[in-house]
N, C-alpha and C positions, 0 to 999 in steps of 0.2 A: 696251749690251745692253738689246732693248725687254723688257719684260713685256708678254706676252699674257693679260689675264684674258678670259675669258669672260664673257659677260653674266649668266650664274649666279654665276660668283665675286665678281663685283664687287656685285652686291644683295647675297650674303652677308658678305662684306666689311662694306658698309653698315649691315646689320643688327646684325651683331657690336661696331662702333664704337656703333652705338647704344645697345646695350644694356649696354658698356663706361661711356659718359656720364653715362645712368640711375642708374648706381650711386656713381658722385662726390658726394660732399656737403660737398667742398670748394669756397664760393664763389669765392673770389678766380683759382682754378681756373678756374672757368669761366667766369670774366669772360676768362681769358687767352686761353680756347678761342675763344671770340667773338669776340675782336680778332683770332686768327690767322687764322680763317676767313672774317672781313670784309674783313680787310686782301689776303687772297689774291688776286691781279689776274689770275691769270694761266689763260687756261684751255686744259686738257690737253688738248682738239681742237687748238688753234692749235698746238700742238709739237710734235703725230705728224708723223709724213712721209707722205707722198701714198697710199705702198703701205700702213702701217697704218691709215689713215681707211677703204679700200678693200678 
């Protein structure tokens, strides 16, 4: 099943995570975030299919 965000839900998405982060004041937290997010290889254009890029 895809999800379809729209390009408004997903900036607000975005902004929500971020201001979710902001309020962490646990380090080792966000050291972990950092590694997941660095480590991430994979990116979500390469996995749509032809008709969701389109």
């Amino acid at each position: 099943m895809a999800i379809n965000l729209s390009a408004m839900d997903i900036r607000t998405s975005k902004l929500e995570l971020i201001n979710m982060i902001i309020k962490i004041e646990n380090f080792e937290f966000i050291e972990k975030l950092k590694e997941m997010i660095t480590l991430e290889k994979t990116d979500f254009w390469d996995e749509l299919s032809v008709s969701e890029k389109y």
